[in-house]
N, C-alpha and C positions, 0 to 999 in steps of 0.2 A: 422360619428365620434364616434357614441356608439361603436361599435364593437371593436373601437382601435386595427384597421387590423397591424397597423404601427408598435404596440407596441411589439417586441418580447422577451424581459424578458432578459434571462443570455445566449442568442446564445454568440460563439466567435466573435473576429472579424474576422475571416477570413469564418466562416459562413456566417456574414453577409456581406463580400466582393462578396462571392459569389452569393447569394441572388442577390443582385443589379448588379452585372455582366448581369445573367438570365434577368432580366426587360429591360436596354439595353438603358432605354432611360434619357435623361439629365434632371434632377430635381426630380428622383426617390429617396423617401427616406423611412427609418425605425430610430425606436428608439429601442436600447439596454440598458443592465443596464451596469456600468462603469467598466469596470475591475481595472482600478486604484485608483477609490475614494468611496467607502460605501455610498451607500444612493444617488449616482447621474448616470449619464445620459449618453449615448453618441449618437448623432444623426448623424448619415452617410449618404452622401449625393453626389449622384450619377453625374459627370459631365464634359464631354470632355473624358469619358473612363477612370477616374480616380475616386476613393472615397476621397471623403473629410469628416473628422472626426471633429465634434465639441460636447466642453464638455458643458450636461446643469446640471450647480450645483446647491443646495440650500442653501440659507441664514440662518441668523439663527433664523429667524421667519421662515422658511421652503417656503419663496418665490421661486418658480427657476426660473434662466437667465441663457441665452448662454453665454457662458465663454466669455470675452470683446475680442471685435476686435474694434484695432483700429482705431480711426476715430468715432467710432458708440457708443453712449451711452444705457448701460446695458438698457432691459427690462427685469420687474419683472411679474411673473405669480404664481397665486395661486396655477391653475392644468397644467398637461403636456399636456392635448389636446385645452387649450387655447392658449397655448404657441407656440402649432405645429400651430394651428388655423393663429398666427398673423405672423407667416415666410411663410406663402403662401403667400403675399406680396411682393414685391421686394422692392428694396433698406431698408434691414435689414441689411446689412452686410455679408450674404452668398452667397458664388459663383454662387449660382442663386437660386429663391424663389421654395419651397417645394411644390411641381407638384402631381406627383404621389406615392401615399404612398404604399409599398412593403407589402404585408399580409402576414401572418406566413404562413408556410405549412402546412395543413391539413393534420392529422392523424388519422387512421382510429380506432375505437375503438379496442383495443387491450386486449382480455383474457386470462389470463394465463391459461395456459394447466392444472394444478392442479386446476380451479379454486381458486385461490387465491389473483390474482392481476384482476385487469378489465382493466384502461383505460392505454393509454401508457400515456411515458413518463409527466413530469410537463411543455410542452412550449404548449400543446394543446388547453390548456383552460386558458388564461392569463389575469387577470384582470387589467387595468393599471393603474397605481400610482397614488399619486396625492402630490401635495407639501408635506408640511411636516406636516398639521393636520392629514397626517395618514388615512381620508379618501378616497376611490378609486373616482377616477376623472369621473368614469363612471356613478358616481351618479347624475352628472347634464345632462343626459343623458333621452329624454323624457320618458314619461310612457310607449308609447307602447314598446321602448326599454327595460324599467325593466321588463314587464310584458317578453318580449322573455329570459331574465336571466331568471326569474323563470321557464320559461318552460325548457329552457336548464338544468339548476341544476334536473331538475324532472327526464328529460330524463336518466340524466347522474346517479340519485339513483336509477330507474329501471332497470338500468343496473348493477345494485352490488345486487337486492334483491334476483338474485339465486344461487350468491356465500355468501351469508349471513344468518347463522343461525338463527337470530334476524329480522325475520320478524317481530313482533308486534314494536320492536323497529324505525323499518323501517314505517311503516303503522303511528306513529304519527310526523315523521322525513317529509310523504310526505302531510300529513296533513296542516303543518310548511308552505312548498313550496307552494302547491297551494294555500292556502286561506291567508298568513303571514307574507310571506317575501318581501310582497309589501310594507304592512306596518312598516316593521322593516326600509326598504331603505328610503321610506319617511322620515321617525322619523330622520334617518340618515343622511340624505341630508338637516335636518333644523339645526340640531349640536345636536342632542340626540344619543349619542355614545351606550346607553345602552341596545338596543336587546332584548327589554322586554315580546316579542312575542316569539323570540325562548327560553329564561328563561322558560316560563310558559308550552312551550312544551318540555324541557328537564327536571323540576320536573314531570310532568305527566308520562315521559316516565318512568322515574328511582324513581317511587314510589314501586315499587317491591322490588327495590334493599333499598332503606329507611326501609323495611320490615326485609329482610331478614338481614341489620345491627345492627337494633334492635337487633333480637333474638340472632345474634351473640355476640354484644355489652354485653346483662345481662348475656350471658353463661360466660362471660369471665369473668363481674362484681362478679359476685357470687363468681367465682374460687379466685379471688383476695379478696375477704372477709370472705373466710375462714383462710386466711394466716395469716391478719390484726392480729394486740393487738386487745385484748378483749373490750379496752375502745375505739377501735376507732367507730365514729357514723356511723349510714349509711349517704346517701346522696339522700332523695327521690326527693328532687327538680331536682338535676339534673338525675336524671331517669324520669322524666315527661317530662323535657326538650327534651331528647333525643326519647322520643317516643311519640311527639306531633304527631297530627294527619293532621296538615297542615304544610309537610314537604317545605323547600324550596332549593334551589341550596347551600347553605352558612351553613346549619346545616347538608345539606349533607354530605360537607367538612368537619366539625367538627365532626361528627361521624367516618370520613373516619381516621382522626387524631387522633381521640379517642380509635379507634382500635390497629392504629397503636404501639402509646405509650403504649397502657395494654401490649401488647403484647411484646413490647421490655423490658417492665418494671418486667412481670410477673416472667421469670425464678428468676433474683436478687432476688425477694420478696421470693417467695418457699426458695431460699437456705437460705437468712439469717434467715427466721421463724425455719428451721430444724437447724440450726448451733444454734441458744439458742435454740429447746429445746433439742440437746447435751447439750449443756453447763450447762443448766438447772437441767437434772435427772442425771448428771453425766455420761454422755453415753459412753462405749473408742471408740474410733475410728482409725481405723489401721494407723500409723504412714503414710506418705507420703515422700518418698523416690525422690527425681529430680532423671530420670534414667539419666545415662553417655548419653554422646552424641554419637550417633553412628559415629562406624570408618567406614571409607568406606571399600567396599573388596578389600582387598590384588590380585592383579594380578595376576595368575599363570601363571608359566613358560610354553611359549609357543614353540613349536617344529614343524619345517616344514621339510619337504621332497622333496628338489630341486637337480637340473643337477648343477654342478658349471662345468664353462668351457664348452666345448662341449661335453663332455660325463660322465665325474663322477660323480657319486652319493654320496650327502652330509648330510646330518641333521643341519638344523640353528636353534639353541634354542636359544631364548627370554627372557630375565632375565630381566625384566622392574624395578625391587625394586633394586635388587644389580647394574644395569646400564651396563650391557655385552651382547654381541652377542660370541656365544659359534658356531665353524664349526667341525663336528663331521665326519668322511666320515665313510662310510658303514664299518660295520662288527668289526669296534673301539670301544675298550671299553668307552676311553678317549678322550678329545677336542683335536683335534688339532692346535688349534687357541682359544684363548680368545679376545676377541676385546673388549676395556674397551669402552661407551660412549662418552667420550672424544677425544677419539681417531678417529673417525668417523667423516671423512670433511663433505661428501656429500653423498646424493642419488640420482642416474641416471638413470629415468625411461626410457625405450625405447618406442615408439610411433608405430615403426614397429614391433616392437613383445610385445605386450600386457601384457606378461606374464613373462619380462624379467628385471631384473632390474641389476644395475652395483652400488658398492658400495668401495667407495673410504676412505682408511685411512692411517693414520701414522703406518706404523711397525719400522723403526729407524729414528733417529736424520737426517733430509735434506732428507728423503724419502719417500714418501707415494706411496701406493701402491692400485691398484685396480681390486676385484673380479668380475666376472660375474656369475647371477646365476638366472635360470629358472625354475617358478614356475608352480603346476601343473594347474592352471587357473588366467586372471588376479585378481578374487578377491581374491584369496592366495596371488598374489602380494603386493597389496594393504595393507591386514591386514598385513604384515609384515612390509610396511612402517609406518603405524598409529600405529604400536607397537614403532617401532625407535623413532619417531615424539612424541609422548607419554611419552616415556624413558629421551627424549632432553630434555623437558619442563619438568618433574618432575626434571630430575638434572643440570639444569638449574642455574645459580646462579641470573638470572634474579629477578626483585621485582614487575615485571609490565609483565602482559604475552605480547607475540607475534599475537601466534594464539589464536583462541579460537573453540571450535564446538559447532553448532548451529541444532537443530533437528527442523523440521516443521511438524506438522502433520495436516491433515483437514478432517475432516468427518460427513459426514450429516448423522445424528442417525436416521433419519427418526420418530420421534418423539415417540419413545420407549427405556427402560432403556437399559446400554450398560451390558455387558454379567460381570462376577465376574470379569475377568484377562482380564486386555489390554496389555500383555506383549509383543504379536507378533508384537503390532503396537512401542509401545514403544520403540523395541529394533527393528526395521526395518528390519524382518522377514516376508517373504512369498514368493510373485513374486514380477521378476523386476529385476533393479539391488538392491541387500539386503545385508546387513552386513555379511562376516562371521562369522560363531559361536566363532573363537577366539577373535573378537571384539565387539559382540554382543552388550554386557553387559556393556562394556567403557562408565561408563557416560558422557552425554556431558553438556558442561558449559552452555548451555541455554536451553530450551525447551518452543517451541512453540507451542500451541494446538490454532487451529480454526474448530467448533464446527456450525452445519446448525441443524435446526429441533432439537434442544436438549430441553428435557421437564424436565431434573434434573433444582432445584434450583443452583443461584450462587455460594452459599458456598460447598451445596453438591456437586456440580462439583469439584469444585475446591482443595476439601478436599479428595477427589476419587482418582485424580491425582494424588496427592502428596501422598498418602498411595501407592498408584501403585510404584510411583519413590521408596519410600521409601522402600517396599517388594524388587522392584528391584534391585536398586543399594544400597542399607545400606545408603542412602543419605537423609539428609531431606531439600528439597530445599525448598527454599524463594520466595514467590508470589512478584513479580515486580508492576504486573497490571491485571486488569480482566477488562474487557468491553464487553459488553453487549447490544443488541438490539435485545428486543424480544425473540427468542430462538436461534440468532445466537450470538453465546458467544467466545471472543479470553481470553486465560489464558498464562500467561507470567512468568514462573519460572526459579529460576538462583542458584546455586551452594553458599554456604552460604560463604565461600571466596570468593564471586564476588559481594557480596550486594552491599560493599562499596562504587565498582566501578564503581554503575549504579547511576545514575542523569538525571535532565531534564526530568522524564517521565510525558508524556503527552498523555489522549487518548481521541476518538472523536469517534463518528458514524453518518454514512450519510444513509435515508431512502430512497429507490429506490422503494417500492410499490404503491397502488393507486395512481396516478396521485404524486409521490415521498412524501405521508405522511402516509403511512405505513408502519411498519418496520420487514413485514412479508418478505421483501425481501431489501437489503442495505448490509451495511458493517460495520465492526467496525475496529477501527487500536488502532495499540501504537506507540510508538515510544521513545525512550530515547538513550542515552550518555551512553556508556563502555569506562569509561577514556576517550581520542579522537576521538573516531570511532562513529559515528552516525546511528542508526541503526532506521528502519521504518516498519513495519507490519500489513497488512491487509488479513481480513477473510472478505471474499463475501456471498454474495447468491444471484446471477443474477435470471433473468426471465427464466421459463423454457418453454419447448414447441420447436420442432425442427423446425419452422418455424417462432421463434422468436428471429434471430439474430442480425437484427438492433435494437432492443428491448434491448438484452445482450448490445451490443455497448453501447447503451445510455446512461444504466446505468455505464458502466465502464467509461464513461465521464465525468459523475455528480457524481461519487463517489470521480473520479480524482481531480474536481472541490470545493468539497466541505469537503473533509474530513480534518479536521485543526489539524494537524500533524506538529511534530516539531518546530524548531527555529521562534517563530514569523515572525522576522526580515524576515526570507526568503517566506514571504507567497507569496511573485509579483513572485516567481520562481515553475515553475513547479513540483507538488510535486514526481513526480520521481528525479527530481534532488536537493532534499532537504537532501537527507539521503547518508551515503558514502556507504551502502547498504539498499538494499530495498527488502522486500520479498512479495510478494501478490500472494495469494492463494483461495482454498475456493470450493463450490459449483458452478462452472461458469457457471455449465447447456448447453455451446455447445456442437453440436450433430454430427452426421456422416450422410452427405449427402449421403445418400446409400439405396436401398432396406436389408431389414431387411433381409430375407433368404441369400441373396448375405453376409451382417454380420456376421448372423450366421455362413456360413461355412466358413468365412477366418477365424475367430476365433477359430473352431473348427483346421484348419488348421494354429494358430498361424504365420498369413501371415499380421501381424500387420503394417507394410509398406505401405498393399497398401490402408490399412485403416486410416492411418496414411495423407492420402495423400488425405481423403475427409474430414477432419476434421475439424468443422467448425470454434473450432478458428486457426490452423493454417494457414486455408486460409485467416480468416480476416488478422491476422497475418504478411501472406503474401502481404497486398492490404495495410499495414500498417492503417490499422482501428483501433489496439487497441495495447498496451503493445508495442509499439514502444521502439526497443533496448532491450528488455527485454531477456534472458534465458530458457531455458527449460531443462531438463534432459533429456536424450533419455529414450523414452516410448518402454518398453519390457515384459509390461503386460498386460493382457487381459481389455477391459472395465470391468468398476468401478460399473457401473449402467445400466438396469435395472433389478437386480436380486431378485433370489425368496427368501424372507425372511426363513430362517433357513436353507441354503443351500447354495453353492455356484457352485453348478453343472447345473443350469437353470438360463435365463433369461426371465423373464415376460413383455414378449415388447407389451401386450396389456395390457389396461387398461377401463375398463369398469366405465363411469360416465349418471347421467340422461343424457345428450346431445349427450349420443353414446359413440361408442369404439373411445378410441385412441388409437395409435401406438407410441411406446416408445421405439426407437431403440437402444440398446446397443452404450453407447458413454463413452467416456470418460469425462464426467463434472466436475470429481476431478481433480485438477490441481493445482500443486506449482511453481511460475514462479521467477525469483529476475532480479535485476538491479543493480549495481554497478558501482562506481564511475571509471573513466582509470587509469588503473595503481597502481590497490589495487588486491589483493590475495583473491579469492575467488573459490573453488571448491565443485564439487556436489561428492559427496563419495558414494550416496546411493539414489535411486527413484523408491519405486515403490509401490506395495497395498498388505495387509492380505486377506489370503487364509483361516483363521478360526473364524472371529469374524462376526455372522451371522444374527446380532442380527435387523438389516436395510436395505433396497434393495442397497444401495451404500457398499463398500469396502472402510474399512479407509485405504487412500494414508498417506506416510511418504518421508521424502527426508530429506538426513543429509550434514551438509559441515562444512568446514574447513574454517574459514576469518581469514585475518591479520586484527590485530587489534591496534592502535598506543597507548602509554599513555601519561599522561600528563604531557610534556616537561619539564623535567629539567637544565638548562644549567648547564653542567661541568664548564663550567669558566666563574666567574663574570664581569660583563660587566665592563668597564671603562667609565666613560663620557666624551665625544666629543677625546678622544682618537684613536678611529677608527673608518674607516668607515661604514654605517651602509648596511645593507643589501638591497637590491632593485631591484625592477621590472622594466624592462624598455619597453616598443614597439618598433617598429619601424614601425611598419603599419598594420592597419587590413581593410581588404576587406569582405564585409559583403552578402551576396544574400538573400533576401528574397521575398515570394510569398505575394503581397499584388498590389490592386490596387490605393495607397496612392503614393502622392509624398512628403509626409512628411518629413520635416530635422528630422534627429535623434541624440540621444547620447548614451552614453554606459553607464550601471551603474556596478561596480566592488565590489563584494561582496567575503570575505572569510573572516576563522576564525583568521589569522592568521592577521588579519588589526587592529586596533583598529574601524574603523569607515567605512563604504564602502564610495566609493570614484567615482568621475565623470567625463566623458569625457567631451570634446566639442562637438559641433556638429561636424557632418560630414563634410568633405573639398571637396568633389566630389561624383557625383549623376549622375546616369544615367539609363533610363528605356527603353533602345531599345529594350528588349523584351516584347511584351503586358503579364498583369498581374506581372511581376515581377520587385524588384527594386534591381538597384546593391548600395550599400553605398561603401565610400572610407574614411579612417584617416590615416593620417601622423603623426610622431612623432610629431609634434609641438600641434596636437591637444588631442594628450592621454598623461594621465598624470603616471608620476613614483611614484609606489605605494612603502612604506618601509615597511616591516612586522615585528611584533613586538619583534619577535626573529631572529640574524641573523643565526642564529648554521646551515648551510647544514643538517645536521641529522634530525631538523624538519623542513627545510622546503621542502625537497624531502618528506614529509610524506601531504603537505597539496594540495590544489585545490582551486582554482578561479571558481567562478561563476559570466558569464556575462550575461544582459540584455541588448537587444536592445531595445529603449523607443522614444516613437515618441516626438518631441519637443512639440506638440501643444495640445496633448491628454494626456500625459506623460502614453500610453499604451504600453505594451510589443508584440512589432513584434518575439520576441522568445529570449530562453533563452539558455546557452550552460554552461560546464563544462570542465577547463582545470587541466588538471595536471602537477604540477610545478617540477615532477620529471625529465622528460625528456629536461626540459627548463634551469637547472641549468647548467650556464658555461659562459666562457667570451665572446664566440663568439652567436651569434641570430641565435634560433632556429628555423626553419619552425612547424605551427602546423595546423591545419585544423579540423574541426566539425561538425557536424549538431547544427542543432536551434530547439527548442520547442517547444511548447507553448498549456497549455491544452491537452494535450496528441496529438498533432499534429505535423509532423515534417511541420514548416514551413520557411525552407532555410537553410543556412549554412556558417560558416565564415571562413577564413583561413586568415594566420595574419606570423610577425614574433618577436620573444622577446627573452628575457633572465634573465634570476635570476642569480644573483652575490652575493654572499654571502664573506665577507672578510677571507681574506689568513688562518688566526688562527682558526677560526671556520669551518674547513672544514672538519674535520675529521666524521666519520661514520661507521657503524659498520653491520654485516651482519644481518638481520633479520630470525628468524626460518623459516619463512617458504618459504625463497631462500637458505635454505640448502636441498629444492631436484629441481630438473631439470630434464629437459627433453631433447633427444636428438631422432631430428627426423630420422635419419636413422643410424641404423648399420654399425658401423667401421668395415673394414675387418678383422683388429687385433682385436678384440672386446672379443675372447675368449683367450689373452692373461694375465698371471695374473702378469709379473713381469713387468707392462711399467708403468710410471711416467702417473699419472691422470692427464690429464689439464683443469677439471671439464667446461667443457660447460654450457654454460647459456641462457636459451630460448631468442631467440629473443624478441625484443621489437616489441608487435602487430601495425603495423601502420594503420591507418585509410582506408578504402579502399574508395575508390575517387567517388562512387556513391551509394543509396540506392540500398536498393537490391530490390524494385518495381519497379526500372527501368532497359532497357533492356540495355545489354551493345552495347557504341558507335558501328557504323560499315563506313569502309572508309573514316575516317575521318569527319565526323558529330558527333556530341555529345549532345544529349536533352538537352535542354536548363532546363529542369523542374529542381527544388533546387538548383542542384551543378551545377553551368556552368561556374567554373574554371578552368575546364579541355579545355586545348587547347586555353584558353584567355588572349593574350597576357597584 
């Protein structure tokens, strides 16, 4: 029982499904911590081929008991191995007494490649809990068991003393272990909570550093007492204080504090001492002038060079300020055509010719009329639609925008300053796909920077930035958020007409390094509200080393897991599907499964495909291990890293450490990925990395897009009370599949913003597990309940989404989570809709169902959104180089769900895998 094989910390459940699947035999069990309750238990428990999930809570003297089963009265336990202790008994109330306990799986000591991380992951080494005094229950655990703790802790810090500078630190740390933390445990195991062996060995250690704050300390007193009035005294008691010669833990901290505050304190003091002695001798001092606020730049008229029709040659100039498209044909002095902005229904990109777009307007009263016209590449295309798109929203008579663009940038500086101008990165120039130069410059309304290895302070960073934008664009944008772990740093700036907009910001960071409590490698996010739209962002820095992929995974798990982003309320839901976009980026460190020369020359021969296709996260990607549902840009630039600092013409794929050469193959580790909610506007305009900032062995990656973005809902017409009726959700039935070995009844929990309160199903009315490992669920209308949303206007609620949970009745855990959108669902008649499920970054099943949103007669009206005034049209009309036929603007398809993961193989003769989706073909 010392080992607490059983105990496996924050696995899933469907880890620990599997877990007990593998053991096979009836009365296998493990303990988990709860996903649905903080601070409690859930014990799974293997039997007839099925898991049986029960909750152990604690009281609130921190007693814990098996959640009550009927018939059986509650037992109270102090620690969780007493408690496992008295369920290996029978007739407890569990489907059969606690046999064989499941032990974690073994992991092998894991070094990061840089030396910088050592062991893997946090489920390795797990101590287990104990009621709620907070001591670990492993303490009543005999001696020769503590004494193997302490040899394992020894082992585990000789293993960090050659990635650690702080040898003599280390030499009184193992001091501690062998001869000390026997006696701390004892001490601790009679109720002396206080550690007074490791106290006396953390003053010892950090008597240097009590040294070196002294002298720091008086350098700083001094300076602050030349400032002082003349009458103010000294303070030698507290200089004795401060440099006592038997330092301990607690005046360490007051020194640590003491510093702090001079220092925060000191610049104030300097200026008001010089401001009186101005004031004093009469000194002038140059007026101080507020400069004007800077205007942004003025757009210049932009002119392209296209085919209109099939063969003429035209000039389209761009008048974004006056609001015109001017068509000039060759060898004209004059337009011949002015097209006022207004006048401009739509834009018609073609999909089969890249490079071609169709642009539809009013030229008389009941007539519109539309051009075709072929640009010399698609990104000419493009920049002339983000001029149009640019043009609309500036003469817009809008009060609340549409769209908005959003810049992502991520770069591991390699822990050296960045070069004077970031502009190339900035303005998403080099390789790739990159902005044209006539859009360059277009500032965009958000900007995102995530930052790995950066050795500037926070402010200096941040203040760098914003002089860059500001050189840039004439703009001085507004800090949102900065968060920070270690030296990976995300900075969040917004367009100073967009502050207003922003709310709810919230930010967090989760540690993925040693054994997950260093934050030499982790994450940090943000997240906040633009009017309605929900937005979420994260900066990484995964494990690196090409042969530490499941490593990468892990942490993308536990960052998934732990990083507390956004809407409280939605913490039981998956945090990809917490945000109506989500961006996650960063240093991810996957590698290309490849011989390094075989690299070299596709690279040399920009044969990026077939590199593309050893890639280690797309493959995980592929096996759905990570960023499930996620996005990519297409990659059309060379790897990112490992290249030779001041250069960008070599890659340094070895690396020379004491422990030998490694091999560091050119990969692409920079990577901006996003996720978005169905049936919201989102596109990539721009993906790729600078060719001139040389200042780190990585290349800062950029990626720019375009989101629709909703505001906050105004009804044009006052509601009447009990006059009409209200708006409403109805089911008609949802069919659920999920991968679990539980026979558990379920319910549904229905969460949106658009509810006042989230709302709850019944259980399930029909259950069936005829395939082993997975369960089907059934509800009928009589068991789902009609949700009313608190606006009935059509306009917003084609703009919102449902989020549901699956929740087991007796654990009240999440079998998975899903996201609907209520645009395609509004109307009289029930929609079919179909999904996948969640949970933890895992897909685990998928639901399909049928409903409908009814919104009353009078509120139905709607209005087009900017950015469904362009389209696309997947093939070429014959007439297509006609310029006098009536437009009848086509409108991209609605994407429908496609009826299997894409890591399954598609059915063949009529067989369909039963794995997730097995809707397909079941009657």
């Amino acid at each position: 029982m010392a080992a607490a094989s059983w105990y496996h910390r924050d696995i899933s459940r469907v880890v620990a499904e599997e877990l007990l699947a593998k053991a096979g035999r009836d009365g296998c069990f493990l303990v988990r911590d709860s996903e649905s309750v903080s601070g409690a238990y859930a014990l799974c428990l293997l039997f007839q081929r099925h898991v049986h999930t029960y909750r152990i809570l604690p009281d609130d003297e921190g007693l814990l008991s098996v959640q009550t089963i009927q018939g059986i009265q509650a037992k109270c336990f102090r620690t969780l191995p007493d408690l496992i202790g008295a369920y290996q008994h029978p007739n407890n109330g569990l489907v059969t007494p606690l046999l064989y306990p499941v032990p974690r799986p073994r992991q092998a000591a894991d070094e990061d490649s840089d030396g910088e991380d050592g062991r893997g992951g946090g489920h390795a080494a797990s101590a287990v809990p104990a009621g709620g005094a907070g001591t670990g229950a492993w303490l009543s655990a005999p001696i020769a068991a503590r004494s193997h703790i302490s040899q394992q802790l020894h082992q585990r810090l000789q293993e960090q003393v050659h990635s650690s500078p702080a040898n003599d630190f280390m030499g009184f740390m193992a001091e501690y272990l062998n001869h000390h933390l026997q006696l701390d445990l004892e001490a601790l195991r009679h109720g002396h909570p206080q550690l007074r062996h490791l106290s006396t060995a953390l003053v010892t250690a950090c008597r240097a550093l009590h040294r070196r704050i002294d002298f720091t300390l008086a350098g700083l007193e001094t300076l602050a007492r030349v400032f002082d009035p003349p009458a103010s005294p000294r303070s030698p008691a507290r200089e004795q204080g401060l440099l006592s010669s038997d330092p301990d833990l607690e005046l360490l901290l007051n020194k640590i504090s003491s510093v702090n505050h001079l220092l925060s304190s000191l610049e104030k003091k300097v200026l008001k001492s010089l401001q009186e002695t101005v004031s004093r001798h009469n000194l002038a001092l140059p007026s101080v002038v507020a400069a004007p606020p800077l205007a942004a730049k003025p757009l210049a008229v932009q002119s392209f060079e296209v085919k209109m029709g099939k063969s003429q040659r035209v000039a389209l100039t761009v008048d974004v300020e006056s609001g015109t498209v001017a068509i000039t044909k060759r060898g004209s002095g004059s337009p011949e055509e002015i097209i006022p902005q207004d006048k401009i229904l739509q834009l018609i990109k073609y999909q089969s010719v890249q490079s071609k777009v169709r642009v539809v307007y009013d030229r008389e009263p009941q007539r519109s009329l539309s051009r075709d016209f072929i640009f010399p590449s698609a990104r000419k295309r493009e920049a002339f639609c983000q001029l149009l798109q640019l043009m609309k929203i500036q003469h817009s008579n809008l009060d609340e925008p549409d769209l908005i663009s959003v810049y992502v940038g991520t770069w591991n500086m390699g822990s050296t300053p960045p070069p004077r101008s970031l502009a190339s990165w900035l303005t998403s120039r080099g390789l790739g796909r990159t902005q044209d130069e006539t859009t360059a410059c277009i500032p965009h309304d958000i900007y995102v920077i995530g930052t790995q290895e950066n050795s500037l302070g926070d402010r200096e960073w941040v203040e760098f930035l914003r002089a860059s934008l500001k050189t840039l664009m004439a703009i001085d944008y507004r800090v949102v958020a900065l968060q920070c772990l270690w030296s990976i740093k995300i900075v969040v700036l917004v367009k100073p007409e967009h502050e207003r907009r922003i709310s709810h910001v919230h930010t967090s960071s989760v540690k993925t390094g040693i054994a997950n409590t260093l934050g030499n490698k982790g994450a940090v996010g943000v997240s906040f509200l633009f009017n309605g739209t929900s937005f979420g962002f994260v900066n990484c820095h995964l494990a690196s080393g090409s042969e530490k992929t499941h490593r990468r995974n892990q942490n993308y798990s536990d960052i998934l897991r732990s990083l507390a982003l956004g809407d409280k309320r939605l913490n039981a839901f998956d945090l990809t599907l917490r945000f109506t976009h989500l961006f996650w980026f960063g240093d991810l460190n996957y590698r290309l499964d490849m011989d390094v020369q075989d690299i070299l020359a596709r690279i040399t021969k920009k044969e990026f495909e077939a590199l593309l296709a050893v890639d280690q996260l797309n493959m995980e990607r592929e096996k759905n291990k990570v960023f499930l549902r996620f996005s990519e840009g297409d990659i059309s630039f060379p790897p990112t890293y490992r290249y030779e600092r001041g250069s960008r013409d070599t890659y340094m794929w070895q690396k020379f450490k004491p422990t030998g050469m490694r091999i560091n193959v050119p990969s692409w580790c920079d990577r901006i990925l996003w996720k978005s909610h169905p049936e919201t506007h989102v596109v990539c305009n721009s993906y790729g990395c600078t060719d001139d900032i040389v200042t780190s062995d990585h290349s800062p990656v950029f990626a720019t897009f375009e989101v629709g973005v909703t505001s906050q809902f105004v009804p044009k017409k006052a509601p009447v009370s009990g006059a009409e009726p209200p708006a409403c959700i109805e089911w008609e039935s949802i069919e659920v599949m999920v991968r679990t070995a539980s026979r558990s009844k379920c319910y549904i929990e229905f969460h949106s913003y658009c509810l006042e309160e989230s709302q709850r199903s019944g259980e399930n009315t029909s259950q069936s597990c005829d395939i082993p490992g997975f369960l089907k669920l059934g509800w009928s209308a009589k068991n789902l309940p009609v949700l009313h949303p608190i606006l009935p206007d059509l306009e917003y609620l084609g703009d919102q989404h449902l989020l549901l949970s699956i929740k087991g009745v007796e654990s009240c855990e999440s079998y998975g989570e899903c996201c609907i959108a209520m645009k395609s669902m509004i109307g009289s008649m029930a929609q079919q809709f179909e999904t996948f499920l969640f949970h933890r970054g895992e897909e685990t099943g998928s639901m399909r169902g049928w409903m409908k949103v009814r919104a009353p007669k009078d509120r139905r009206s709607t209005r087009e959104r900017l950015y469904e005034w362009i389209s696309f049209e997947e093939e070429e009309e014959e007439d297509a180089g006609s310029a006098a036929d009536t437009a009848t603007c086509p409108k991209p398809p609605l994407q429908r769900l496609r009826s299997r993961p894409r890591s399954l193989p598609e059915p063949t003769a009529g067989y369909t895998n039963p794995a997730y989706f097995i809707f397909e073909g079941v009657p």
